[in-house]
C-alpha positions in Angstrom: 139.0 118.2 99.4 138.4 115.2 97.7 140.8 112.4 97.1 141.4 112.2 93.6 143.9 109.6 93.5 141.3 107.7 95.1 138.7 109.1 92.9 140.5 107.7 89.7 141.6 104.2 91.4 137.3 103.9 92.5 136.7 105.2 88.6 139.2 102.1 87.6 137.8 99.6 89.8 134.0 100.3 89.0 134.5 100.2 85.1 136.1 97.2 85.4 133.0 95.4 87.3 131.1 96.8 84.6 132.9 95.1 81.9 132.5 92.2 83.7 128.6 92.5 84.4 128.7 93.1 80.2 131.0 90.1 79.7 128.5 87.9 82.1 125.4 89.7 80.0 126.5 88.5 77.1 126.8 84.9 78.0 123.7 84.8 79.7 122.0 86.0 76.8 120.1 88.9 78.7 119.4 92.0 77.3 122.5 94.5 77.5 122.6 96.9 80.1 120.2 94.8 82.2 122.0 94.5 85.4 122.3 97.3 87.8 125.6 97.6 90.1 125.0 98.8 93.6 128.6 99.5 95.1 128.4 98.9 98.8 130.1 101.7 101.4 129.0 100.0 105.0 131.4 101.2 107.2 133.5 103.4 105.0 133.8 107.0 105.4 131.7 109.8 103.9 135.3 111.4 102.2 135.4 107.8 100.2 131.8 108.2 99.4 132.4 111.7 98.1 135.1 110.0 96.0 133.0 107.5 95.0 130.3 109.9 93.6 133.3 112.0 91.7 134.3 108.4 90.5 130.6 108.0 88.3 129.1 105.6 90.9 125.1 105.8 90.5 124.1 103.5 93.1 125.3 103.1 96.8 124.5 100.3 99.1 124.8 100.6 103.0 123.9 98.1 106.0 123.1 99.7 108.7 120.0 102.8 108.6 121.9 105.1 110.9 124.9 105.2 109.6 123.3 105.5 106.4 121.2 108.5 107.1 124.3 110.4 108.5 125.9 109.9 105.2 123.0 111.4 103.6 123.0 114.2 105.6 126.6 115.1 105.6 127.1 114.9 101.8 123.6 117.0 101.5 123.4 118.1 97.7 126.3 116.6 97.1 124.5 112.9 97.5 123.2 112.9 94.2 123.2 108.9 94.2 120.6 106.6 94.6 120.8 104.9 98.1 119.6 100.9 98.7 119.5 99.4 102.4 120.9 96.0 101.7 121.6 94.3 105.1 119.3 93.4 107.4 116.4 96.0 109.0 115.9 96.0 113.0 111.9 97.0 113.4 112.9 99.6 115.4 115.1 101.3 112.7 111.6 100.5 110.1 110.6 104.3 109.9 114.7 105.5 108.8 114.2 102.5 106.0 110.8 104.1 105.0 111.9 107.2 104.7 115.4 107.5 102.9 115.8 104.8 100.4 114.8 103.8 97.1 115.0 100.3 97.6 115.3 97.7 100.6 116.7 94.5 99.3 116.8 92.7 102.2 112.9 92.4 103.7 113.2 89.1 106.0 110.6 89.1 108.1 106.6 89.8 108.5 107.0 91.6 111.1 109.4 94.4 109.6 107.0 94.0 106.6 104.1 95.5 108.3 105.9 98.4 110.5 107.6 99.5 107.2 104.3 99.8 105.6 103.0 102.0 108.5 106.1 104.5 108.4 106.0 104.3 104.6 101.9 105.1 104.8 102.4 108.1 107.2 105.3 109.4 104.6 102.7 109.3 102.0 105.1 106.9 100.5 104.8 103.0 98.5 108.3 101.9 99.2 109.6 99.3 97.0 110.9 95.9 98.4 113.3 92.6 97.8 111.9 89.7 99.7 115.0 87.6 101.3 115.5 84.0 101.2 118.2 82.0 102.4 118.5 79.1 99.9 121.6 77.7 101.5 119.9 77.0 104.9 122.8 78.8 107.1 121.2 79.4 110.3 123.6 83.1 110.2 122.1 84.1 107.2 119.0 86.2 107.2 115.4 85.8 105.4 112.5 82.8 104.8 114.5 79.5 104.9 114.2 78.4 100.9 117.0 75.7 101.1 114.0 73.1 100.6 112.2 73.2 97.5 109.6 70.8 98.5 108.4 73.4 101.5 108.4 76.2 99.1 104.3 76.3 99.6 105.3 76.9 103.2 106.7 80.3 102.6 103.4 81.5 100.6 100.9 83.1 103.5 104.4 85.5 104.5 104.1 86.4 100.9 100.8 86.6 100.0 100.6 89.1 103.6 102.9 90.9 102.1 101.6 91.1 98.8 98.4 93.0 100.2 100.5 95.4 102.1 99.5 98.9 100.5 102.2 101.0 100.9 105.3 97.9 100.0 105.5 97.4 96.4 107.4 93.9 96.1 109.6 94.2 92.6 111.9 90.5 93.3 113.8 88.2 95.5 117.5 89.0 97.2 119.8 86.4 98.3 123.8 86.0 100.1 123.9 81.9 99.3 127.2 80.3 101.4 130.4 81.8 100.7 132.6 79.7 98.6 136.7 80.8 97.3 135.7 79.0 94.0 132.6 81.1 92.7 131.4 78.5 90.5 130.2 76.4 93.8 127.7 80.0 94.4 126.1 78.7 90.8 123.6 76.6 92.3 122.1 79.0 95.3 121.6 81.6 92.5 119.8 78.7 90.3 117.5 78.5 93.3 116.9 81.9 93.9 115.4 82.4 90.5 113.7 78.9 90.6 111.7 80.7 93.3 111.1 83.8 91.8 109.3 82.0 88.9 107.6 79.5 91.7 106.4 82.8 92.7 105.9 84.3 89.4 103.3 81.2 88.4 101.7 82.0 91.0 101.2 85.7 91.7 100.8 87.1 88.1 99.8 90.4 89.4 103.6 90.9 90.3 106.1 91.9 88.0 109.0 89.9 90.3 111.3 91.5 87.6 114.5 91.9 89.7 116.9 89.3 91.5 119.5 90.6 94.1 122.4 88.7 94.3 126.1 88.3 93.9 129.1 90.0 95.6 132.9 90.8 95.3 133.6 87.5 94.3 131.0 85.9 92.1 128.9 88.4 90.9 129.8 87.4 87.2 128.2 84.0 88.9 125.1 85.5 89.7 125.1 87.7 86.3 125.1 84.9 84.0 122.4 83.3 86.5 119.7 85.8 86.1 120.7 88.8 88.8 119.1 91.9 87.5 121.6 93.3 90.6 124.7 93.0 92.1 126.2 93.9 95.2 130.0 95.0 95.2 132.2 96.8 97.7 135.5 95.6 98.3 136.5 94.8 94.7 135.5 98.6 94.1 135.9 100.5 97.1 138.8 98.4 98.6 138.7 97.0 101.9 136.8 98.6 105.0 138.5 100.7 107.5 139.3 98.4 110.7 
């Protein structure tokens, strides 16, 4: 039986981001209902997913494939959200990516770039994809290095590799810049993020690059007012995970 005194305090939490994400819309000047919230559920249990789902939530993020995937299949009809894989994808977990999610934000490498087009080709599937970029240089972070603007032209053959990839359909860029208590100090890594989404733009016309991945718990209003077309946010919905 579901929670539902969880249910309502996940229904409380995720209308208030949303309020926020309009509040951050408006001062950015974009379009209203522009910016899609992904609440993230790595490592928390399929009964707070359930509740999650009963709460209104459309979108779920999750980290690892596996656990993932089990999600999935224990909620069966009753998953009737759309799943993203937002952390980073081992090659050897490629063909779970290609095959149960409507969105990987968090492409970082050639290499997973061309097994996930062969596991989304034998699905009979074109996956779409977020290219990664770490534009505060951290060597922990995932994806291209984009810290420097003046090797920018660096990061093109990855790209254009990518680009010609049948079965990936790039739609945008995905960042985690440095974490920072004061929100306002993220302002400048999201600046750069959609500096190189329009570097890429100019570039490769032929792709829409119409969405940018970034913001979390604590500065996604940040990130709104900076361009994301999608935010990340678990804790400040979900509460904390499980230890």
């Amino acid at each position: 039986m579901i929670d539902q005194s969880l249910v309502k305090k996940i229904q409380e939490n995720y209308q208030k981001t949303l309020s926020k994400i309009e509040d951050a819309i408006e001062i950015s000047g974009c379009e209203p209902n522009s910016v899609k919230l992904v609440v993230v559920t790595k490592k928390q249990p399929v009964s707070l997913v359930e509740a999650a789902i009963a709460a209104g939530v459309k979108t779920l993020g999750e980290n690892y494939p596996e656990e993932a995937v089990k999600k999935m299949q224990s909620l069966g009809e009753k998953s009737t959200v759309e799943w993203h894989m937002i952390g980073h994808v081992q090659s050897r977990k490629a063909s779970l990516v290609a095959g149960n999610f409507a969105l990987l934000h968090s492409l970082d490498r050639l290499k997973t770039a061309r097994r996930l087009d062969r596991f989304s080709a034998e699905l009979g599937r074109k996956l779409p994809v977020l290219l990664e970029f770490n534009v505060g240089g951290e060597s922990s972070k995932h994806g291209w290095d984009a810290s420097d603007e003046s090797r920018w032209e660096e990061l093109l053959p990855d790209v254009e590799e990518i680009l010609l990839l049948d079965n990936l359909e790039a739609q945008g860029l995905m960042t985690m810049p440095p974490f920072f208590s004061d929100a306002e100090l993220a302002r400048p890594y999201f600046r750069q993020l959609r500096r190189l989404r329009d570097y890429f733009r100019d570039r490769y016309p032929q792709v829409k690059w119409e969405q940018l991945s970034m913001g979390t718990s604590g500065d996604f209003h940040i990130a709104v007012e900076e361009g994301a077309t999608i935010v990340r946010v678990g804790q400040a919905i979900v509460g904390s995970r499980p230890r």
